[in-house]
C-alpha positions in Angstrom: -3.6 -49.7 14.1 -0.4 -50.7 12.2 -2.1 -47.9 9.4 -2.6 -45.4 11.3 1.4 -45.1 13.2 2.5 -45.3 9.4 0.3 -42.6 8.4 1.5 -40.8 11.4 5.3 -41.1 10.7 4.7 -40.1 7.3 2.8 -36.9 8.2 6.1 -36.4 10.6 8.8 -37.1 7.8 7.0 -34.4 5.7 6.5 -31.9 8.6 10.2 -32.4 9.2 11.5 -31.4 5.4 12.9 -28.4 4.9 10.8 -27.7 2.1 7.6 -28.4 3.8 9.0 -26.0 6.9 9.1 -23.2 4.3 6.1 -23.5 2.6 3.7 -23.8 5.7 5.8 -20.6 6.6 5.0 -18.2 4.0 1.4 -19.7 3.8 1.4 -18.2 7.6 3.1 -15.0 6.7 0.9 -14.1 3.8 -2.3 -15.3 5.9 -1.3 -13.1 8.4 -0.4 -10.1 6.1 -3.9 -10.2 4.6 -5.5 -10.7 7.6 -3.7 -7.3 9.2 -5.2 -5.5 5.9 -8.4 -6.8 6.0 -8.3 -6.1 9.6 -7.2 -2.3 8.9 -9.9 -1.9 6.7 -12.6 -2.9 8.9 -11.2 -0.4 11.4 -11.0 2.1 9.4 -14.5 1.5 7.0 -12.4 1.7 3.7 -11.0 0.0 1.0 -7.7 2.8 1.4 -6.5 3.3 4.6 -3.3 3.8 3.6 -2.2 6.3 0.5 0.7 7.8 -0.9 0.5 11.8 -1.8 1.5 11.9 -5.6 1.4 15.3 -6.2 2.3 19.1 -4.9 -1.1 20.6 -4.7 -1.3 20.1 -0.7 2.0 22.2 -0.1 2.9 22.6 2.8 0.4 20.9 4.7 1.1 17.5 2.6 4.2 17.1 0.2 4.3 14.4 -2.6 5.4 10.8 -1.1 4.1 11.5 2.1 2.1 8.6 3.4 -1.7 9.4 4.5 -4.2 7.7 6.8 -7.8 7.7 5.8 -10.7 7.4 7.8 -14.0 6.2 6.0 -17.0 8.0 6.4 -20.5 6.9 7.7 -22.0 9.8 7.6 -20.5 12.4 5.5 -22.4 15.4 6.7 -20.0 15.7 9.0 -17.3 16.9 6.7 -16.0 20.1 8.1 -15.8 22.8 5.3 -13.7 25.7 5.9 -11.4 27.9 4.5 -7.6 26.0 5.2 -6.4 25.8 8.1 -9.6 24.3 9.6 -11.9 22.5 6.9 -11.4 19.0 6.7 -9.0 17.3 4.6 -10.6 14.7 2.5 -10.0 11.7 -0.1 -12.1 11.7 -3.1 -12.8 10.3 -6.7 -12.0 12.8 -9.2 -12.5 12.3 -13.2 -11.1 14.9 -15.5 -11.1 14.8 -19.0 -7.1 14.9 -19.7 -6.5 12.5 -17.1 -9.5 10.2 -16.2 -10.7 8.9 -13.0 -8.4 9.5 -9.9 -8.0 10.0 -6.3 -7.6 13.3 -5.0 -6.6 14.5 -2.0 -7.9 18.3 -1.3 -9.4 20.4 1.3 -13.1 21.3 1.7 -13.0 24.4 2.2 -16.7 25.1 1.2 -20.4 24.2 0.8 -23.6 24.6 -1.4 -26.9 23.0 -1.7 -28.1 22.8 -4.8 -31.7 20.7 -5.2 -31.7 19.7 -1.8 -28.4 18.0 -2.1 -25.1 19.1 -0.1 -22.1 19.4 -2.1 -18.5 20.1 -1.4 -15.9 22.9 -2.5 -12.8 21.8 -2.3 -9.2 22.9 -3.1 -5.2 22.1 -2.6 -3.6 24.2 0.1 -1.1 25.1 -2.9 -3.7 26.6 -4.9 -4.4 29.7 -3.6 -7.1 31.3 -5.7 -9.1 28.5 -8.3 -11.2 25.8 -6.4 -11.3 22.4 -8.3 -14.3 21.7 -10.7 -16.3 18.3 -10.5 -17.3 16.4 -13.5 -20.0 13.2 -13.3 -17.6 10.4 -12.7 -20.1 7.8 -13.8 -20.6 9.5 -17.4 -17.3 10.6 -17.5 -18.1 13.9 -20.4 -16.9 16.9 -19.6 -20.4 18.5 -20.3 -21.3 16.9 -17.2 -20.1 19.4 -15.0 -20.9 19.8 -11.0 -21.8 22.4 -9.2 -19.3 20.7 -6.6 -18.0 17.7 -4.9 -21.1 15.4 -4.1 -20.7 14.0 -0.9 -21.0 9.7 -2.1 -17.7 11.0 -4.0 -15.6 11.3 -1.1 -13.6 8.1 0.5 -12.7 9.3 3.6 -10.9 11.9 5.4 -7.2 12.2 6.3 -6.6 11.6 10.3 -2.7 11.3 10.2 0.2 11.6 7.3 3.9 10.6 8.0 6.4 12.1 5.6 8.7 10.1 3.0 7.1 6.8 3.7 4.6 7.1 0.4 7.8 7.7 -1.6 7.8 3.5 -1.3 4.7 3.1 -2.7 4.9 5.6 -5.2 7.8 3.7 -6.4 6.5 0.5 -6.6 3.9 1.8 -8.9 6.5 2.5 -11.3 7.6 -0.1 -14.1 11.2 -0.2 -12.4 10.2 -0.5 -9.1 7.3 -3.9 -10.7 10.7 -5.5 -12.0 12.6 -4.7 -8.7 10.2 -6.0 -6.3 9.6 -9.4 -9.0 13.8 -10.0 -9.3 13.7 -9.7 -5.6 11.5 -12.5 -5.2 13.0 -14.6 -7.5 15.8 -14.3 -5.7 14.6 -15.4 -2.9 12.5 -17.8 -3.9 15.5 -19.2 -5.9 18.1 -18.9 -2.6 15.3 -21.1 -0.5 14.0 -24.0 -2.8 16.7 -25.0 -5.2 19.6 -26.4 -3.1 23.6 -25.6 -4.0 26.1 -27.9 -3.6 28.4 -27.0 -0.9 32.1 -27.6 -1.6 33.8 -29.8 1.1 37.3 -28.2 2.8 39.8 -30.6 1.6 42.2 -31.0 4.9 45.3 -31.5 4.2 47.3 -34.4 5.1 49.3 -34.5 8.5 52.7 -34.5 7.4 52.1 -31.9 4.7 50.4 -29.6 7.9 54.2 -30.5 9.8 56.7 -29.8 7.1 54.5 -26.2 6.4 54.7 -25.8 10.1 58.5 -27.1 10.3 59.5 -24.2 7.7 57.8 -21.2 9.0 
């Protein structure tokens, strides 16, 4: 019995350190971070709900750093393809030979079947005349080319966009916004765990407060 109220009183002098507090903390913050993503995820059946417009090809219906909302697809037959305003605008894997495997975000404005298999044409709103060609993205040779987007290409399509806020993650992408975010939580880890010594006010003695006083 004696055992257990020590154990008991220990477990209570570490739940009351300061350090302890913290930690249990930011295990709950980041717990409940990840379980929001993994939660959005699920809602919205992709790995990439959320992504940040990084270039101009969508003008003016999407400008770079706006943030995007993508809805996964089940059944991708029922990707809307017509000419912009109305076709569907949709995420997809794209590999080109200058600048590798990527995601694009274009409208399908088009469709073919070609051996009994549907595929997509798609395009930026900014590009008003050439449609974008498809390459293999498992080969990756730009022999490979496609008579269009194949359907098991696409990730999703976009449901909602909010301007500026992809700017943020676009930045963080960068090298100087890495050592940004990194010095910033230094910082903070530094300003929480490692303790300053606070400087005590020196009061000063009574009759040195009275003769001040006396002269003013």
């Amino acid at each position: 019995m004696a055992s257990v109220q020590v154990k008991k009183s220990k477990l209570r002098g570490a739940l009351k350190n300061e350090y302890v507090k913290t930690a249990i903390l930011i295990v709950i913050i980041v717990g409940s971070v990840l379980s929001f993503w993994l939660g959005i995820r699920v809602v919205f059946r992709t790995e990439y709900p959320f992504m940040a417009v990084a270039s101009p090809s969508m003008v003016p219906t999407l400008n770079t750093g706006d943030l995007i909302v993508v809805q996964g697809y089940v059944d991708t037959s029922t990707i809307y393809a017509a000419a912009k305003p109305y076709g569907d605008i949709v995420v997809f894997w794209h590999w080109s030979p200058g600048r590798g495997l990527e995601h694009w975000v274009h409208r399908s404005i088009g469709e073919k079947m070609v051996n009994g298999k549907r595929y997509l044409e798609t395009r930026g709103d900014a590009n008003l005349y050439s449609s974008d060609v498809h390459w293999n993205i498992t080969t990756q040779r730009e022999t490979d080319k496609l008579p269009g987007l194949p359907e098991e290409y696409v990730i999703g399509k976009v449901v909602a966009s909010a301007p500026v806020l992809g700017q943020i993650a676009l930045f963080m992408q960068t090298l100087e916004g890495r050592i940004i975010i990194i010095a910033l939580v230094i910082v903070l880890l530094i300003a929480e765990f490692i303790p300053f010594p606070k400087k005590d006010k020196v009061k000063a003695p009574e009759q040195e407060q009275s003769s001040v006083s006396f002269f003013l």
